[in-house]
TORTI-257232 format. One record per residue: residue in one letter; x, y, z of N, C-alpha, C, O in turn. Coordinates in steps of 0.02 Angstrom, whole numbers, plus 50000, padded with zeros to 5 digits. Layout:
N
AXYZXYZXYZXYZ/...
***
This chain:
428
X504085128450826504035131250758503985125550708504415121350697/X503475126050684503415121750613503825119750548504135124250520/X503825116050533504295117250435503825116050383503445111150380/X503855120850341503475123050293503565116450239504125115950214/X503015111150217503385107250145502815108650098502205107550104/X503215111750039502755114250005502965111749926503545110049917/X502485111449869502615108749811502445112149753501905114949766/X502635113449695502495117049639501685118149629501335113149622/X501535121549628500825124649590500685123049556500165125949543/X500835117949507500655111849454500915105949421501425106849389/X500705101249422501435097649372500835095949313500255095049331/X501025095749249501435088349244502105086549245502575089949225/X502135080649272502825077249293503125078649223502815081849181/X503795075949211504215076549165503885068049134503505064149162/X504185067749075503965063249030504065055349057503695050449056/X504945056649089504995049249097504735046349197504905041349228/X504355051449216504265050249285503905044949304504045041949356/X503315042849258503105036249282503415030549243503035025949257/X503835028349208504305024149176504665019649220505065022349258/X504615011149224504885007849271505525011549257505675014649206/X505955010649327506575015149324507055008349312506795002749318/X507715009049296508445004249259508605001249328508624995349346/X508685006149356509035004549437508505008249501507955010849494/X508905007349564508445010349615508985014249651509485013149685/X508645019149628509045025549647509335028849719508955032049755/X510045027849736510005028949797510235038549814510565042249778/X509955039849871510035046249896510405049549917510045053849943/X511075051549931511505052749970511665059350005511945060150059/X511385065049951511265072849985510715070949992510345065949989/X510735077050003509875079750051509385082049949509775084849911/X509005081249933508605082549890507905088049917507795087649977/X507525092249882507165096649905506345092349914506245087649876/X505935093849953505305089749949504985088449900504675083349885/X505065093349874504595094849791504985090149731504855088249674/X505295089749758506015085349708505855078749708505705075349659/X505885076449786505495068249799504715068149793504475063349764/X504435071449809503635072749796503695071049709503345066249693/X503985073549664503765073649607504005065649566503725062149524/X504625065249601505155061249552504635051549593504255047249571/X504965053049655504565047649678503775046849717503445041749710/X503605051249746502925050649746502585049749686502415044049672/X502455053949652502005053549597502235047649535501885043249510/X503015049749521503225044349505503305036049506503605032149469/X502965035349556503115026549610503645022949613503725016849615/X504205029449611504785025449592505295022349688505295024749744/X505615016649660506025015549741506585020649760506785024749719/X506825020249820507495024149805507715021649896507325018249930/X508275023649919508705021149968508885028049976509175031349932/X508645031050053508815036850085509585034250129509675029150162/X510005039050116510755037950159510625039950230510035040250246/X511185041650285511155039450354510945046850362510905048350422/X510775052450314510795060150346509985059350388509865061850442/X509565055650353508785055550364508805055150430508535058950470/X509265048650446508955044350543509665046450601509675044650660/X510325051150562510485052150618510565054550687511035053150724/X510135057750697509965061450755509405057550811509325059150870/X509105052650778508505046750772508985046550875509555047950893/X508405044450911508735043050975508745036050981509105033751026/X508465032450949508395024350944509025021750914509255016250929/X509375026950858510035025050820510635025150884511095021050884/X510565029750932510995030850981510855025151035511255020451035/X510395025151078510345020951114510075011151123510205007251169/X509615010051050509605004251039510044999751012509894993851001/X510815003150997511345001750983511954999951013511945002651068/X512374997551008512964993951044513274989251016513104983351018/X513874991950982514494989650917514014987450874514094981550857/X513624989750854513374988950776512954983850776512764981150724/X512744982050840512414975250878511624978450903511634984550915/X511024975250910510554978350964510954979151036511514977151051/X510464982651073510884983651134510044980651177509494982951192/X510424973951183509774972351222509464972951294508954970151316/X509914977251324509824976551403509364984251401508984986851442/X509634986251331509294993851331508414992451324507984995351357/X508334987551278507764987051238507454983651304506924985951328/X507754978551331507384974651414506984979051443506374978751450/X507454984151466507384989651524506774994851484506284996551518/X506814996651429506275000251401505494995851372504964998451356/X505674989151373504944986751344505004978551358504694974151329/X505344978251394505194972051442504514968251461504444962151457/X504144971651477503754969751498503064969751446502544966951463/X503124972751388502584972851321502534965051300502904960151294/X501934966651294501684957151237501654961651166501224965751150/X502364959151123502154959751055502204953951002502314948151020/X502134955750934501714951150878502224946950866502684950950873/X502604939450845502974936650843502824932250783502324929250801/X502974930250725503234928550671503564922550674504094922950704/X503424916950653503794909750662504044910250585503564910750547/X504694910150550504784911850480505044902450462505334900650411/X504894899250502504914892650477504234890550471504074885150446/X503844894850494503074890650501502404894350429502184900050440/X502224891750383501804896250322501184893050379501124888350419/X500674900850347500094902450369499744901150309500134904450274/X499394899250274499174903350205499754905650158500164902150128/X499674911950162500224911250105500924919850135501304923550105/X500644918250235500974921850258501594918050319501854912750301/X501744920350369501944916950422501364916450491500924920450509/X501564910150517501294909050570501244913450641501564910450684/X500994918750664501124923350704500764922050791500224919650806/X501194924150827500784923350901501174928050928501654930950903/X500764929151017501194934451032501664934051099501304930151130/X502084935051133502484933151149502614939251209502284944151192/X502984940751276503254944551291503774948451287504134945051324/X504124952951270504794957751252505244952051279505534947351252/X505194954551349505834950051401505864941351363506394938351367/X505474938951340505584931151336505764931751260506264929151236/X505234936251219505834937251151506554937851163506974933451153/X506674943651186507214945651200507784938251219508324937051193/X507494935151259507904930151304507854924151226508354921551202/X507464923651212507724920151144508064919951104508304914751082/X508234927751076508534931251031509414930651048509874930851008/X509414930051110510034930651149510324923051151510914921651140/X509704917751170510164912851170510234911051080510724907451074/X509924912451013509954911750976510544914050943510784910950896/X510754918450961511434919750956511964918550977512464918750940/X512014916951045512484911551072512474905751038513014903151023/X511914903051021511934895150994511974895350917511704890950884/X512434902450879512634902850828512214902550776512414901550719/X511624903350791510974902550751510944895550717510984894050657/X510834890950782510854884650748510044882950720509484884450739/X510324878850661509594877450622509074874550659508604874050620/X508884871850729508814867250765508264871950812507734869750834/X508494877850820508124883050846507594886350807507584885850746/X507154889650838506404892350794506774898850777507214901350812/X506474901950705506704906550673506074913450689505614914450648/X506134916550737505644921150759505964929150744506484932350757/X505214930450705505194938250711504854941850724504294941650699/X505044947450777504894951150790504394958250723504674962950697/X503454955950713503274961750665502644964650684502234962150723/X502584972250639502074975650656501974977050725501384978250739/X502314977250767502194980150842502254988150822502604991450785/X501514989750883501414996750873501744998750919501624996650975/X502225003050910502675006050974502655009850985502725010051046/X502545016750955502515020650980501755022050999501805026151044/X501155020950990500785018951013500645016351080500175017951117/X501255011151095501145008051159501465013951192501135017251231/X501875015051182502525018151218502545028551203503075031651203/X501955031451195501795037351148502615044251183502805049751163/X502875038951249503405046351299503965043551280504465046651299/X504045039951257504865036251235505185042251176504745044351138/X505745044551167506025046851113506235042051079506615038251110/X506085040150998506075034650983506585036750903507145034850888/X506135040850869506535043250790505655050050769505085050250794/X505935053650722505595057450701505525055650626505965053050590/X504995057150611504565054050522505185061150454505275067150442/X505395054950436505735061250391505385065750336504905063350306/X505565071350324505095076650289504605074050226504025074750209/X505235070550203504895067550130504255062450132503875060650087/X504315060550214503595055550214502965056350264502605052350293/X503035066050259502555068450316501845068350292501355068150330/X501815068650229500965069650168500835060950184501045056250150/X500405060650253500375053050286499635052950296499425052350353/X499235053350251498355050450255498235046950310497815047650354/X498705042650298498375035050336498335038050420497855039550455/X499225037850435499305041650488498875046150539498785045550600/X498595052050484498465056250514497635054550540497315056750589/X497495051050502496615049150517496775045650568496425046550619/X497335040750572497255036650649497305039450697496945038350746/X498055046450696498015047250763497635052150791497535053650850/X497345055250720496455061150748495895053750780495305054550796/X496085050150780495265042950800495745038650834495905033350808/X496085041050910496295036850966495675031950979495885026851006/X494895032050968494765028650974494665022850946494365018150972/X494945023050880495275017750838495645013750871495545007650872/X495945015550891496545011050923496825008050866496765001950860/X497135011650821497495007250765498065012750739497975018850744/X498515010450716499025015050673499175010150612498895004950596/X499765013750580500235011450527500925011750542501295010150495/X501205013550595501725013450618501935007550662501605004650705/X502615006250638502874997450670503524999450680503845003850651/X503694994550736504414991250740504454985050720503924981950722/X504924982250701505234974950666505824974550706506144979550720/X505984969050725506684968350748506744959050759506284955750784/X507354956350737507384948550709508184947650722508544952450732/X508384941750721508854940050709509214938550630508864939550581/X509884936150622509894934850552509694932350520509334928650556/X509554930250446509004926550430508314926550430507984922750394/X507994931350476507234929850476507194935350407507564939650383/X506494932550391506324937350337505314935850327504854932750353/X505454941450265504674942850244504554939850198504894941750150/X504084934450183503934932050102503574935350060503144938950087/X503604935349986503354940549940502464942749961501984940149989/X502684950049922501914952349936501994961749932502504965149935/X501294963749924501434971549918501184973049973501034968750014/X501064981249987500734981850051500034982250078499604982550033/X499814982450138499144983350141498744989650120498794994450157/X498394990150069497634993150031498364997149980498405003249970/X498874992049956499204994249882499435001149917499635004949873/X499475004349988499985008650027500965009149999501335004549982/X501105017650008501875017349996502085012650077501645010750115/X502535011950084502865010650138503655011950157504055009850115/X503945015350219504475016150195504935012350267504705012750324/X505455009550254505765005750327506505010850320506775013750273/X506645009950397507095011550418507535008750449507385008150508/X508295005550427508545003750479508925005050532509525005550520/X508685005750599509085008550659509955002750643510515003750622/X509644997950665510344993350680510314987550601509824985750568/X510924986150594510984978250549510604981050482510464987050474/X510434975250433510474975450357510054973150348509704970350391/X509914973750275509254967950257509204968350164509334973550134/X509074964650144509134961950077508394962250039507884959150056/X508484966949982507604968149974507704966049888508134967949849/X507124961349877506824961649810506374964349780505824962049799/X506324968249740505724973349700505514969349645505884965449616/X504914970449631504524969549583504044974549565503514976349592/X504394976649506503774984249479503054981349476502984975249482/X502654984549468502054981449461501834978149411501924980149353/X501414971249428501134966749355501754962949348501684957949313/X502374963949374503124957749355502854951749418503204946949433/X502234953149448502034948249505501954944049460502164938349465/X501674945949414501154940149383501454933149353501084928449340/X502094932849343502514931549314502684925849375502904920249359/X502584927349432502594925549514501894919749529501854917349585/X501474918149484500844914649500500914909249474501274907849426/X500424904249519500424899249488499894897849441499784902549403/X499574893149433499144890249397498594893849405498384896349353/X498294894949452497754896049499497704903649522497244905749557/X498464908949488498394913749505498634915249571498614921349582/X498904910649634499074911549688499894913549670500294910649633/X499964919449710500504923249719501084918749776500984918049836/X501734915949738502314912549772502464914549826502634920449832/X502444909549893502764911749935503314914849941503404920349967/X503744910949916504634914149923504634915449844504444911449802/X504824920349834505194924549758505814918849738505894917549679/X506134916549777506924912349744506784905549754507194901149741/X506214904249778506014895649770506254891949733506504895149687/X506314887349727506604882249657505894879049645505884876149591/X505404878849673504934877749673504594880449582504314877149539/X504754886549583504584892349535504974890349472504974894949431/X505284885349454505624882249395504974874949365504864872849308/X504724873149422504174869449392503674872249359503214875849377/X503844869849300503414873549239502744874249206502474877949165/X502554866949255502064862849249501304865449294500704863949290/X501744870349340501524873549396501594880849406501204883249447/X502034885249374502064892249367502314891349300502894889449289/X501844892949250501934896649157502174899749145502484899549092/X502194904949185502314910549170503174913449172503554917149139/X503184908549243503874909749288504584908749209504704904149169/X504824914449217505664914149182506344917249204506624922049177/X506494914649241506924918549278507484926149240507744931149266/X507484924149187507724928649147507554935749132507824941149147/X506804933249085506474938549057506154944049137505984949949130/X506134940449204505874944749255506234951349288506634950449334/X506164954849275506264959049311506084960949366505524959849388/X506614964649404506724963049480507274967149492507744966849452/X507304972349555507864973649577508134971349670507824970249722/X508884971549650509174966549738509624972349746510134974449720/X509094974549811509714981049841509834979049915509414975349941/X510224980649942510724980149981510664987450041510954992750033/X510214985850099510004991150142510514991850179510734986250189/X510894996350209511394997350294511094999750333510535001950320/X511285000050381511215003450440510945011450421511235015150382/X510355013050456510435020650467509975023950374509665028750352/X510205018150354509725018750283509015017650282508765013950324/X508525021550221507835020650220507745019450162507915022450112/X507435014150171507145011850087506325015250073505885013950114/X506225018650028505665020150007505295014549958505625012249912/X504565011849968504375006449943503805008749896503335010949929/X503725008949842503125012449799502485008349828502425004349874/X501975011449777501395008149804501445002549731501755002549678/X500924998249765500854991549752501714987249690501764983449642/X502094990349725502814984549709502904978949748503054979649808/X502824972949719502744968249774503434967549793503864969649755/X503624964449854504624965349883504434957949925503884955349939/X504984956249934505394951249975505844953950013506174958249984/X505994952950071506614956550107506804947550177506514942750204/X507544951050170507914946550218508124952250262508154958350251/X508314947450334508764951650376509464949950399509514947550455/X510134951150357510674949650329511104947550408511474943050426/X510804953450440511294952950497510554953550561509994954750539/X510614952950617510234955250680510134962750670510574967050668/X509424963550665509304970750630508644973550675508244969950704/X508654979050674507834980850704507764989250625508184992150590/X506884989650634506744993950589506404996550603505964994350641/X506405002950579505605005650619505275006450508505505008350455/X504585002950541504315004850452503375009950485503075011050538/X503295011650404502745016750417502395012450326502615011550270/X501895011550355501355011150286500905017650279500485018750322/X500975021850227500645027850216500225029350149500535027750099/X499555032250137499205034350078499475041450089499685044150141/X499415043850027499065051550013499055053549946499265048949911/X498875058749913498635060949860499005059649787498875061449730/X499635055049822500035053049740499735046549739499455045649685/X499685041349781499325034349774498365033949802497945029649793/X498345038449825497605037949825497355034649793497145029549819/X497215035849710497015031549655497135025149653496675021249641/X497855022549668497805016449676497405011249727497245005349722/X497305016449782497235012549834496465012249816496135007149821/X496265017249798495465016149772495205010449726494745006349730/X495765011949675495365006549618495694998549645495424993749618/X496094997449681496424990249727495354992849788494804990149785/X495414994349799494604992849843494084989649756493824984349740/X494134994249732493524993349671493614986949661493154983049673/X494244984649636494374977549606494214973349656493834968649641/X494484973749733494274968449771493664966949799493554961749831/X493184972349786492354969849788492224968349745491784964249756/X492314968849679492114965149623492214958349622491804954749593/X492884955049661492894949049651492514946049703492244940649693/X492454950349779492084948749832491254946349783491054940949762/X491044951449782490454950549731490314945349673489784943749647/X491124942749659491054937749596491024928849632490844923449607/X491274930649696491424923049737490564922949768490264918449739/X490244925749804489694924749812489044924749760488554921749782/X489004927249704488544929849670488034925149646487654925849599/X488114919149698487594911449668487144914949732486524914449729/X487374917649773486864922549832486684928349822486684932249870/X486544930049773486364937449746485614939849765485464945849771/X485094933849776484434934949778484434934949857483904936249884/X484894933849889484824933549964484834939650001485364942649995/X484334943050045484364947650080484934949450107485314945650137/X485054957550094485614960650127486164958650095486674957350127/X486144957950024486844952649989487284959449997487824959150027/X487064964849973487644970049982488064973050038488614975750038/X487624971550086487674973450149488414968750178488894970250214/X488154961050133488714955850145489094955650099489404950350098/X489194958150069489924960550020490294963350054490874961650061/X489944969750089490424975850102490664970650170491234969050155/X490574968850204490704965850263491324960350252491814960050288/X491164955750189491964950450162492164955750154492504957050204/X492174961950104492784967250075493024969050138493604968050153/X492684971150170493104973650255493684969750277494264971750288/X493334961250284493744956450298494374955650255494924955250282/X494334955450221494754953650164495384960150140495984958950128/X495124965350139495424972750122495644975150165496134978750162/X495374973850211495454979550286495094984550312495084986650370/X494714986750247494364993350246493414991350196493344986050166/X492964995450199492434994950173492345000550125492725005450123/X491844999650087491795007650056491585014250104491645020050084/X491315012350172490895017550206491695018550233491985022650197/X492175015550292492525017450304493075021450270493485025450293/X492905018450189493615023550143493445029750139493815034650139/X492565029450135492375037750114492425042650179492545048750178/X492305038250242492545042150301493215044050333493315048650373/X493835038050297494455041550295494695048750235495115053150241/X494305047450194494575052650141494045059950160494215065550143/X493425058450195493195065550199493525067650248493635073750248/X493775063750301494295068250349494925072450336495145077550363/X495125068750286495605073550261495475079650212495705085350212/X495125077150180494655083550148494305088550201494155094350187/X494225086350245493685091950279494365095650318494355101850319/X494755093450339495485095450359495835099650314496225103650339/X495755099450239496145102650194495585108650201495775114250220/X495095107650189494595114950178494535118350229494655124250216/X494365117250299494645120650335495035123950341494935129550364/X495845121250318496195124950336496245130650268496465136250280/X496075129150206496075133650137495615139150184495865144450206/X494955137150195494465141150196494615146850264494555152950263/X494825142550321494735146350366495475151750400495485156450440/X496075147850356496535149250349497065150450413497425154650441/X496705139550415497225136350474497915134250443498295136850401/X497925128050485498555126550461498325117450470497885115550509/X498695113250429498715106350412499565103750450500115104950424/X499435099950518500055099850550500135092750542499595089850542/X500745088150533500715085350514501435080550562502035081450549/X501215076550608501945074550645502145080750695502705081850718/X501585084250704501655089950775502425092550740502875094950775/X502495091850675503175098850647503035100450611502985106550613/X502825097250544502765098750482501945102750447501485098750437/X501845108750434501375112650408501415112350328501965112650300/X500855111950295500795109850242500595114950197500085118050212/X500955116850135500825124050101500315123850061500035118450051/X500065130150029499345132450015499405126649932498865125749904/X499865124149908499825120549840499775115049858499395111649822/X500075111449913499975104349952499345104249932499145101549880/X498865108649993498305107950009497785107449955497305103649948/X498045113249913497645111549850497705105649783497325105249735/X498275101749799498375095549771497985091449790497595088249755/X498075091249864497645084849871496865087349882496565082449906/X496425092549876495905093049880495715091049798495185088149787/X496225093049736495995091549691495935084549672495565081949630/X496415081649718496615073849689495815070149731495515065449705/X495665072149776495105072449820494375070549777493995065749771/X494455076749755493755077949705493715074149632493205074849598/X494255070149610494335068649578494015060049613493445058349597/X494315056849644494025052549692493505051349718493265045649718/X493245056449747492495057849750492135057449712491585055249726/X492275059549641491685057349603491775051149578491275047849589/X492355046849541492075040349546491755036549606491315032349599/X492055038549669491505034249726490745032349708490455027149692/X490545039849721489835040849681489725038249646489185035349648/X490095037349598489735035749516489635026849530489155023449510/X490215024349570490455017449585489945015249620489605010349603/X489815020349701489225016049722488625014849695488275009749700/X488495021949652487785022049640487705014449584487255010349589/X488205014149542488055007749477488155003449521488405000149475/X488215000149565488374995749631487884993049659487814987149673/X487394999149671486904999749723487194999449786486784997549828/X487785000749810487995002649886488005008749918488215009849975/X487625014649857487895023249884487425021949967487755022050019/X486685020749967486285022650039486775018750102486805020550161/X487105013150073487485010250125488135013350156488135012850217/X488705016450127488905020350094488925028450145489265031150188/X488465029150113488275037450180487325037550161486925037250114/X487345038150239486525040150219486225044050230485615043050230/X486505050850247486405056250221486775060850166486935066650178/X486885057550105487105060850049487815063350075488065065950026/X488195063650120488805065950139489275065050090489755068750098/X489315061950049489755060349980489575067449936489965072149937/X488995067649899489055074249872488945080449888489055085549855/X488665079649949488775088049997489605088949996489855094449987/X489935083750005490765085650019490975088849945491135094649933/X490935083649903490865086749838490655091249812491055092949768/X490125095449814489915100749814490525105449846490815109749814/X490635103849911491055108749936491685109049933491945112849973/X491995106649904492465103149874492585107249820493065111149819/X491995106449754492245108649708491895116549696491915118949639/X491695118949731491355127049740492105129449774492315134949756/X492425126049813493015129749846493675129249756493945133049716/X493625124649766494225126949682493905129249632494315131349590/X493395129849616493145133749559493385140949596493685144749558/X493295143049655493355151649687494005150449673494285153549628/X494295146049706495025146849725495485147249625495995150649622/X495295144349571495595145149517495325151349489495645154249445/X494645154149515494455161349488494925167649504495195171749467/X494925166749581495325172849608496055171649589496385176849584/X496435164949575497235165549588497275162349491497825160249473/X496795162249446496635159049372497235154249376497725155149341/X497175147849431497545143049428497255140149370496655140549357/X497775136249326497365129549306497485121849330498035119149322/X497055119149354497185111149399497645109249351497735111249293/X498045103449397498665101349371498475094649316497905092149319/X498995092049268498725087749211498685079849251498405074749231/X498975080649298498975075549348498165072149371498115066349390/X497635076049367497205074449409496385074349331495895077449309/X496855067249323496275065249246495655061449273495685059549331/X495215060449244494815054349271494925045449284495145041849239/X494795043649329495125038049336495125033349302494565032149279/X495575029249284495305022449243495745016649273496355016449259/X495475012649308495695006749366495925001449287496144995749293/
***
């Protein structure tokens, strides 16, 4: 049997919902979906879910032992996996140095690293982005909590196994390892969980990055650098005037991460996490106009090659590189979900979501509107571009559109909805 998550028939939000928030709000009852849908989805606000979300989680039960990993558990279950490994003494660019490693010999590291009291002398390795459940799809591992089932990203991956890709990770480190500043990939919410141990997170609302650059516009490795007092070298940097919030994760807690807040996080104690990077119809927009802006600059670094054959062709190809995604692949993740929402309006399926969660008839019509709203800047974007034939080349952009918006014109005739104040035209 399914659970119904369903959301008001219109907003506008209340006045102060998109307003950087004073503090970061933590959760401790249970709140209704429509409650977090409005306040923090749409809102982009942070907040810290209490232990009700992950206790039943089977990973909280068995990857555990006195408040410790339980590593003979984790051996015996994934021993034998090569996953992604993190040197947090070693910079990449302006990330960490990563290679990959086997479970069992992580593992056997992690172990003597703790015997040897975490001496400084030893490599500081973390365990990130391993797809696990992915590898592992029969393991009982934890279930996606309600509030973060409206999962775009998600759901396009695991309809295209032949992707072979998700957004779902495990993390797991000793004390000390950590993440250096940065937001998430394509400006995505993200939300972590921790099964075992702590971790120490810094927020930055959006645009307080900037404040974070140097000369040159390059974004600080570490947020608490002393580095970032040379003045000569970050202008901007004041430790004062920045705003920033330092919350304090436990065990069994979930931090919700807005879209594009850039964070820092430590891991206080020997910790493992399970995290999820997710779009859907409250950050859509962002994640769109974060593509718009980053071909523009793609387009602004080459443009002494503008007369060169196929220059567009080689834009979209750095934006791929660079973004993760192209414009042809964004318009083919978002018509899937669109063609998924109309279906189920039209034919009067159902939108399942995490094999529990069914999605109600105002969901559906949120995000088809937030949809169509999207859709037409694409259009408008590729065509002044010149990338629409690249793009789709059979017009598949405004046939969807078309059908798209013939279904809510019926659908506000028969039920005289009026679309919500939420869904304006875009302005990046």
């Amino acid at each position: 049997m399914s659970t119904l998550v369903e959301i008001d028939s219109s907003y506008p939000v209340d006045d102060n919902a998109c307003v950087d928030p004073d503090t970061v709000e933590r959760i401790n009852s249970p709140v209704t979906y429509n409650d977090f849908f409005s306040r923090h989805l749409i809102g982009n606000k942070p907040c810290v879910i209490g232990l009700q979300a992950t206790e039943n989680w089977p990973c909280r039960r068995e990857w555990v032992s006195n408040g410790a990993p339980n590593f003979e558990v984790l051996r015996t279950l994934f021993g034998h996996s090569v996953v992604p490994v993190a040197d947090c003494n070693r910079k990449f660019y302006n990330s960490q140095f990563k290679n990959d490693m086997s479970m069992e010999s992580y593992l056997e590291y992690w172990v003597d690293y703790k015997r040897s009291c975490y001496a400084k002398s030893m490599p500081l390795l973390y365990l990130k982005d391993w797809h696990c459940v992915r590898s592992f799809p029969d393991v009982p591992i934890y279930e996606v909590p309600q509030y973060f089932v409206s999962d775009w990203l998600n759901e396009y991956y695991i309809a295209h196994p032949e992707l072979n890709d998700d957004y779902m990770f495990v993390y797991m480190g000793p004390k000390e390892t950590w993440t250096p500043l940065h937001a998430d990939v394509f400006t995505s919410y993200s939300w972590s969980a921790n099964v075992v141990g702590r971790k120490r997170w810094l927020f930055f609302p959006p645009h307080e990055e900037d404040h974070l650059r140097d000369l040159y516009g390059q974004l600080a490795y570490d947020a608490v650098s002393e580095e970032l007092n040379d003045h000569t070298k970050y202008k901007m940097y004041d430790s004062k005037k920045l705003k920033c919030f330092d919350v304090t994760q436990e065990a069994g807690e979930i931090i919700f991460v807005p879209s594009g807040w850039h964070h820092q996080v430590w891991n206080l104690e020997d910790t493992i996490s399970i995290n999820h990077n997710w779009i859907n119809g409250c950050n859509i927009t962002n994640v769109w106009c974060a593509l718009k802006k980053e071909l523009r600059s793609v387009m602004k670094e080459v443009d002494d090659c503008k007369d060169m054959k196929n220059w567009n062709e080689h834009c979209q190809l750095m934006l791929k590189t660079s973004y993760g995604m192209d414009y042809k692949q964004f318009l083919e993740f978002i018509s899937f979900i669109a063609k998924n929402r109309l279906h189920a309006m039209i034919k009067k399926g159902q939108v399942i979501s995490f094999n529990k969660y069914r999605f109600g008839r105002n969901h559906c019509l949120f995000d088809l509107r937030t949809l169509k709203t999207i859709l037409e800047d694409i259009i408008t974007d590729a065509q002044d571009l010149s990338v629409y034939s690249l793009m789709c080349e059979n017009d598949e952009a405004r046939v969807l559109l078309k059908n798209i918006t013939s279904f809510l014109e019926s659908s506000c005739n028969i039920e005289n909805v009026v679309p919500p104040s939420t869904q304006n035209p875009i302005n990046c």
